[in-house]
C-alpha positions as CSV (number, residue, x, y, z in Angstrom):
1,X,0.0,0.0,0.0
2,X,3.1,2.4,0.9
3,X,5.1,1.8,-2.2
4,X,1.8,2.8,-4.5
5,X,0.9,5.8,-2.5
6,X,4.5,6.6,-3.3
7,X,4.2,5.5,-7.1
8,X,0.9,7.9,-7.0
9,X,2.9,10.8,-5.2
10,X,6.1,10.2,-7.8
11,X,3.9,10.6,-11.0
12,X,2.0,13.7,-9.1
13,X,5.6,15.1,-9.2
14,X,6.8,14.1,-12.1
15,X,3.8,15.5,-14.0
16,X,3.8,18.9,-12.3
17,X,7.6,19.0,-13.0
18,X,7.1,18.7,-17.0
19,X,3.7,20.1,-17.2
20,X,5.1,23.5,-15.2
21,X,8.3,23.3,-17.4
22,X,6.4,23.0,-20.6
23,X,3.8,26.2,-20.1
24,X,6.7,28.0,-18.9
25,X,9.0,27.4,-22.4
26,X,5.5,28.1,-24.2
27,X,5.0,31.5,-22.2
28,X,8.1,32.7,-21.8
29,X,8.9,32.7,-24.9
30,X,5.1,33.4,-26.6
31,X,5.6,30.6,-29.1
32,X,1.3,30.7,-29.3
33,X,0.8,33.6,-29.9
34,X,4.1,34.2,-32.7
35,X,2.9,30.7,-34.4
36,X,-0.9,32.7,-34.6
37,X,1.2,35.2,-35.7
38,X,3.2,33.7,-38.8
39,X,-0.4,31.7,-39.9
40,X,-1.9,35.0,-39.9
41,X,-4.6,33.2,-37.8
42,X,-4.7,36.0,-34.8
43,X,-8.5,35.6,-34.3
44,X,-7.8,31.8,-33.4
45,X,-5.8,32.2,-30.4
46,X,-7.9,30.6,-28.1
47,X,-8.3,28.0,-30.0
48,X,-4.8,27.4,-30.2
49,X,-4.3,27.4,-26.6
50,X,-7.9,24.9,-25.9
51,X,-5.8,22.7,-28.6
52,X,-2.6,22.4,-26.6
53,X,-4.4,22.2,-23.6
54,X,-6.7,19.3,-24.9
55,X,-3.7,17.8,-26.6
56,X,-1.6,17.8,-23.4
57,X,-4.3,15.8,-21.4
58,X,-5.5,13.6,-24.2
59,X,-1.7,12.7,-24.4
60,X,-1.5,11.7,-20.8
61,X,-4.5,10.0,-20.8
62,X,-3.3,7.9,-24.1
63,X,-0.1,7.1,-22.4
64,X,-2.0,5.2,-19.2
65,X,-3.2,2.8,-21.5
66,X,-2.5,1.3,-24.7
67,X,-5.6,2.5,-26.7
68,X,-6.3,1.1,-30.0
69,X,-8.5,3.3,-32.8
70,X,-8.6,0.9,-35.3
71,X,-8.5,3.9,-37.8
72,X,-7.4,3.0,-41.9
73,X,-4.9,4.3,-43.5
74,X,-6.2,7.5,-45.1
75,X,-7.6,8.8,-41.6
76,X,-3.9,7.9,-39.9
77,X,-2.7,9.6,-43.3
78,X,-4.6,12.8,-42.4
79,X,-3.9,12.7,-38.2
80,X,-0.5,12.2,-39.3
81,X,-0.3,15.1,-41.9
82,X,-2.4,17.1,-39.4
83,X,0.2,16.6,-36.6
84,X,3.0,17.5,-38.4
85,X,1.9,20.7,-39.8
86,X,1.1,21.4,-35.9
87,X,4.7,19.9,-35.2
88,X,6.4,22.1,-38.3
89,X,4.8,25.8,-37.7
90,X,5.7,24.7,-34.0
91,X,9.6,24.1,-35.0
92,X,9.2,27.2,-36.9
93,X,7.6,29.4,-34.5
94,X,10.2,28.8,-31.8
95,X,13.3,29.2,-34.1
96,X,11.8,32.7,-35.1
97,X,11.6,33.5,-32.0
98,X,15.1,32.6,-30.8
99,X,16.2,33.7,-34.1
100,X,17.6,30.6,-35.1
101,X,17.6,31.2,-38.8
102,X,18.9,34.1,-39.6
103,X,22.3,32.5,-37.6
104,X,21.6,29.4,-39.7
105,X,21.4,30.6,-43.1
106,X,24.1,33.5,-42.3
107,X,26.4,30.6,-41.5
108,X,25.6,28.1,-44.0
109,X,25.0,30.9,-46.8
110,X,21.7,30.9,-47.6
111,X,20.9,34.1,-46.4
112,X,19.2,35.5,-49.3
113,X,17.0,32.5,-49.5
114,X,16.3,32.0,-46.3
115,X,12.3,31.0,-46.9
116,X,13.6,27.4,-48.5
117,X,15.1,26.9,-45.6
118,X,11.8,27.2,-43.4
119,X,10.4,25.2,-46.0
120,X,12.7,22.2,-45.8
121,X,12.0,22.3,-42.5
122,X,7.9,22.1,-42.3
123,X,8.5,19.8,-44.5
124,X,10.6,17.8,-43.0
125,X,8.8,17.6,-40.1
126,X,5.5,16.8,-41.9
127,X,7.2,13.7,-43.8
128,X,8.7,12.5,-40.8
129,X,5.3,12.8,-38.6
130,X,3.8,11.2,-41.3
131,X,6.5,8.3,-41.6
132,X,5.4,7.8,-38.1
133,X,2.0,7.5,-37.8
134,X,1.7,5.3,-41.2
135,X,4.6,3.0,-40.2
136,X,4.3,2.5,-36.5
137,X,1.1,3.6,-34.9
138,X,-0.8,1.0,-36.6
């Protein structure tokens, strides 16, 4: 009975550890409201914030259990192209802000094209969400 109330009182930390941690990178540095910003999408900002807040708890909940959808292919196609947009304007809303590119194509000499780099990089993160949810959530 001791060592559960202890495994209950360890995950209480734990959570409140990463979920305190995780508001404070997304407030600090206003990655909602700059990623509202780039999509021109300003109106939608509480949705954005409902969405992370659902998608936070609908993630813990999913990870207490091993949940099976039974969804095809084109659905797990669409979650999976839907996530990694999310994932992608994400990436590219937090390396605005810490002004990540500029360095980046300064360095590496894109700096005139700069755009194809953000590009590769949504991009990139879309194929790769995608290669994930159509080769191993199933």
């Amino acid at each position: 009975m001791v060592s559960i109330f202890l495994l209950i009182i360890i995950g209480l930390s734990g959570g409140l550890a990463v979920g305190s941690g995780f508001v404070a990178f997304l407030t600090v540095l206003g990655i909602v409201p700059r990623l509202a910003h780039l999509t021109k999408t300003v109106k939608l900002l509480t949705a954005y914030e409902f969405a992370i807040v659902f998608g936070a708890i609908s993630g813990v909940w999913f990870s207490l259990g091993d949940p099976s959808f039974g969804l095809s292919n084109g659905v797990l196609i669409l979650v999976g192209l839907a996530c990694g947009i999310f994932i992608g304007m994400l990436a590219a809303a937090l390396a605005e802000v810490l002004n990540v590119f500029p360095i980046l194509a300064k360095r590496i000499g894109m700096k005139q094209t700069i755009h194809w780099l953000l590009w590769a990089i949504v991009l990139g993160k879309t194929v790769g969400s995608l290669y994930h949810w159509i080769f191993f959530v199933p």
